[in-house]
C-alpha positions, 0 to 999 in steps of 0.5 A: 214280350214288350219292348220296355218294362214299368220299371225301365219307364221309372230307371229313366227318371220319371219319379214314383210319384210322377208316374202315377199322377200320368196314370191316375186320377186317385191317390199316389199309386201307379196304375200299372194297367195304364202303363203297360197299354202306353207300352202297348201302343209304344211297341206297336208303333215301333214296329209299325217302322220296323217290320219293314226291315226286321222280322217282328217281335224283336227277340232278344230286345235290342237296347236302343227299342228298350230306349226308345220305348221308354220314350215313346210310353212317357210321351204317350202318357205325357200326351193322355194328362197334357191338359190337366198338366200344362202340355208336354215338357219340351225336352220329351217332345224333342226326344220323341221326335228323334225317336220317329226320326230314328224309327223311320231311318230303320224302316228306310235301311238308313239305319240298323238296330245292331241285331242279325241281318234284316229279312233280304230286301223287298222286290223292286218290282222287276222280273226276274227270271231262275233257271235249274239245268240239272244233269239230266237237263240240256241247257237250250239257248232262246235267242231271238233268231231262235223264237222268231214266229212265237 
């Protein structure tokens, strides 16, 4: 399921008409296959962070993933037609940035995504060691006088 819809790129301002002057090269018809692959390459990129920390596919959608998303697929588009439309407006530009800045908090644990609790962190690399004395078990006591000579 993605993160975002052609409909939420098109609620966060961008006109009809702009989108599909980002997504095609004839007439004022948005090409919806070029859109949802920018969601694509949006949600992979999202998770590319977020499965540091958080099982992946997010279900339900967190609200601020729908945002960024939004953001992540405009600025995608935006980056496809930069040639034929002057570059990439400074504000998308600034607002993608904070989203990578954001995304790399959440992959950090800097930051949460308001959802359950992220899977239990990664090893730190140290040993560790479990011990099971059920009723028919003794505990044994492996001191170091105890396992001098092995």
């Amino acid at each position: 399921m993605p993160y975002c819809t052609q409909q939420d790129i098109l609620n966060s301002g961008i006109s009809e008409k702009e989108l599909s002057e980002l997504t095609s090269d004839v007439g004022d018809v948005i090409d919806a296959a070029t859109v949802a692959a920018a969601i694509k390459k949006a949600d992979d990129e999202i998770e590319g962070y977020v499965a540091v920390k958080y099982d992946v596919p997010l279900l339900p959608v967190p609200s601020v993933v729908n945002t960024w998303c939004v953001t992540i697929t405009k600025y995608r588009l935006f980056e496809g037609r930069a040639h034929r439309l002057g570059g990439i407006p400074a504000a998308l530009e600034s607002q993608y940035k904070a989203v990578i800045g954001s995304l790399k908090d959440v992959a950090r644990g800097l930051l949460s995504l308001g959802v359950d609790p992220p899977p239990p962190a990664k090893s730190t690399g140290q040993p560790s060691v479990e011990t099971n004395v059920g009723d028919n078990e003794t505990s044994r006591d492996f001191s170091k006088s105890k396992l001098t000579g092995f």
